[in-house]
N, C-alpha and C positions, 0 to 999 in steps of 0.2 A: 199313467201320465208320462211314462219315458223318459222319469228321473232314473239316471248312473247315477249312482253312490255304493258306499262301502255300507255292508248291513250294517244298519237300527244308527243308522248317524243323524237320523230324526229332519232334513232337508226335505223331503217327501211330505213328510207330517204338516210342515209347517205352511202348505200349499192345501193339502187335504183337510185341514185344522177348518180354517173360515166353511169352506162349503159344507161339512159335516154340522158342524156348530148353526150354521141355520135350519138347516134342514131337522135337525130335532131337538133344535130349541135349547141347544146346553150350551157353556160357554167353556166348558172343563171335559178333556175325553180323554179314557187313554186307549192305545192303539199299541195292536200287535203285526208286527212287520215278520210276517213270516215268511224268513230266508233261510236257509240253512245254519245258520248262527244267529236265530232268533228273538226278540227281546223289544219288551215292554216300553211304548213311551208315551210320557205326559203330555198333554199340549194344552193349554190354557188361551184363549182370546182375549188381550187386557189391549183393546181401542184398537188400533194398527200393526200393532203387532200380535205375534204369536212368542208366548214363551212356552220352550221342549223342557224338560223334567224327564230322568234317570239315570241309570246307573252307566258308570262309563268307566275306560281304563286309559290312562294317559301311557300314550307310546311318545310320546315327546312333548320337552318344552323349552323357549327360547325366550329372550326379548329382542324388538326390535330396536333398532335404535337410528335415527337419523344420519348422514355421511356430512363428512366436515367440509366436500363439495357439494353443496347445494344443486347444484345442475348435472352431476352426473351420479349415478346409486351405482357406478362400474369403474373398477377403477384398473 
């Protein structure tokens, strides 16, 4: 489909999920994305969405938080 992404970040899946899910009748698959750094993922069909399931490793984390100007996030 000519999805870029970083291997098994599971974005792929969640386009592949609906079409696969009909075509043979399951609403639960899991899928191997075989890249060089390969790896297993979950994809569930719950109505509209797609929910991805597995294992991951956080290389970062933040919060965002709103700017005390409202009209500019630059300051």
């Amino acid at each position: 489909m000519g999805i870029n992404e970083d291997p098994v970040t599971g974005s792929a899946h969640t386009v592949l999920e609906p079409y696969w899910a009909e075509r043979l009748g399951r609403q639960s698959l899991v899928g191997l994305q075989a890249s060089a750094r390969s790896g297993l993922v979950g994809v569930e069909l719950n109505g509209d969405r797609v929910i991805v399931s597995g294992r991951a490793v956080t290389i970062m984390d933040g919060v965002l938080r709103p700017t005390d100007d409202a009209g500019s996030a630059f300051h």
